[in-house]
C-alpha positions as a LaTeX table, in Angstrom:
\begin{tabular}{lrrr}
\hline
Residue & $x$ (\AA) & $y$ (\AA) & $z$ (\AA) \\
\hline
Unk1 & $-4.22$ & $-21.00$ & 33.58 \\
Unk2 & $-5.17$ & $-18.07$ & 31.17 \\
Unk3 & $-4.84$ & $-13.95$ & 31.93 \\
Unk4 & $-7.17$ & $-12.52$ & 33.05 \\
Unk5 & $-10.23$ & $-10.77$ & 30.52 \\
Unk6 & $-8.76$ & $-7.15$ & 31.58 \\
Unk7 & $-4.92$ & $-8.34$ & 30.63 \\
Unk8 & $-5.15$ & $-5.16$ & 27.65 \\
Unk9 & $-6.34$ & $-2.88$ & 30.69 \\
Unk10 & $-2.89$ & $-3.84$ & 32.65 \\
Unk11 & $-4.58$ & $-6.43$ & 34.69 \\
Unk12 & $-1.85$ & $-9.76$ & 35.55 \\
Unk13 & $-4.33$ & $-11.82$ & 37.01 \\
Unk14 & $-4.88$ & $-15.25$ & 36.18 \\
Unk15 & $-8.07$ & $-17.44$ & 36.24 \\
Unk16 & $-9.00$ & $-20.95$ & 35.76 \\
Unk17 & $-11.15$ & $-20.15$ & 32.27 \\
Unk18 & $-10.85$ & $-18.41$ & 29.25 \\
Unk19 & $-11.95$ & $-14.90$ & 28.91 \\
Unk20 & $-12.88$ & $-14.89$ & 32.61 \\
Unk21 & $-12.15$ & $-11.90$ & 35.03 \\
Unk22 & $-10.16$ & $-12.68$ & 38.32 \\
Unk23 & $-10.99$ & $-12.15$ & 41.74 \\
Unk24 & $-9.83$ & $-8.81$ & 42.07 \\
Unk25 & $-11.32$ & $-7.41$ & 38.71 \\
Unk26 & $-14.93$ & $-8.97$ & 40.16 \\
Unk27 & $-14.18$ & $-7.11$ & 43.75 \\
Unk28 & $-13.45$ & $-4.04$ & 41.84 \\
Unk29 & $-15.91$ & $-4.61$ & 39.49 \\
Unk30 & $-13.97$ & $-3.83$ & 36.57 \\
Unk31 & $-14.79$ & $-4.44$ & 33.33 \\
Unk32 & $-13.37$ & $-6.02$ & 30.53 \\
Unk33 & $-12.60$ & $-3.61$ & 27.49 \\
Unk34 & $-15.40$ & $-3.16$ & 24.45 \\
Unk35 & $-12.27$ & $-2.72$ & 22.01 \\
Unk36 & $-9.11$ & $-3.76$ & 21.15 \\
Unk37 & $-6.67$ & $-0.84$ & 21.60 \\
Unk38 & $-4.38$ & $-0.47$ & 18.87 \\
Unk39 & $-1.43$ & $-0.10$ & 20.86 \\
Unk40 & $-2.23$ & $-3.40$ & 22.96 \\
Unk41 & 0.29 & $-6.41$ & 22.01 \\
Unk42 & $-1.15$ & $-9.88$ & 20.39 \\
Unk43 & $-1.73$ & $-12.64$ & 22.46 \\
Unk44 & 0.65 & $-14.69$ & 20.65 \\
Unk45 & 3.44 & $-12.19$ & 20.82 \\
Unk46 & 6.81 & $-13.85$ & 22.87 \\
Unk47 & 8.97 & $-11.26$ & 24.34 \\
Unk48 & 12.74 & $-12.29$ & 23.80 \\
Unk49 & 15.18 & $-12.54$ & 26.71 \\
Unk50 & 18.03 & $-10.14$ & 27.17 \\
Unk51 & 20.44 & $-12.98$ & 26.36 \\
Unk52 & 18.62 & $-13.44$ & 22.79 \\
Unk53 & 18.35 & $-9.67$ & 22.36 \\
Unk54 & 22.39 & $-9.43$ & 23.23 \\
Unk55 & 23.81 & $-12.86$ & 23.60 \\
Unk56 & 25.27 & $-12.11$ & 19.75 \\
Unk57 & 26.91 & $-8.64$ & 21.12 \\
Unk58 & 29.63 & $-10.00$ & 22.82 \\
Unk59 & 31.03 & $-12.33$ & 19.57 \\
Unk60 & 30.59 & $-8.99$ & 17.04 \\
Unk61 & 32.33 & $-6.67$ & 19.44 \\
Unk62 & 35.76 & $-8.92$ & 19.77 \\
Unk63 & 35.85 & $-8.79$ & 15.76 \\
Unk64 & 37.77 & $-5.92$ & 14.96 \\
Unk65 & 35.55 & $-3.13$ & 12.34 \\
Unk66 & 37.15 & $-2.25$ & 9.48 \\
\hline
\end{tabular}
């Protein structure tokens, strides 16, 4: 399964084919962006988990700061 082409538009869909639009962009009849905005995030980017972000918090607040 891949996103959908108008993921950098907000779209979540998801489709069987790369760079293809789901059913509701092709209803719609949205189309896909001509550019890359420069404020849209890489495909390859991994969003951490709350436990990653803070899961080290919880050892560096028992330490006492000098």
């Amino acid at each position: 399964m891949y996103s959908c082409a108008n993921y950098p538009r907000g779209c979540r869909g998801r489709v069987n084919r790369q760079g293809a639009k789901c059913s509701d962009c092709v209803s719609l009849n949205l189309r896909r962006p001509a550019f890359t905005s420069p404020f849209a995030q890489p495909r390859d980017y991994r969003r951490a988990l709350p436990s990653e972000l803070f899961g080290d918090l919880s050892s560096k607040a028992s330490e006492p700061q000098l």
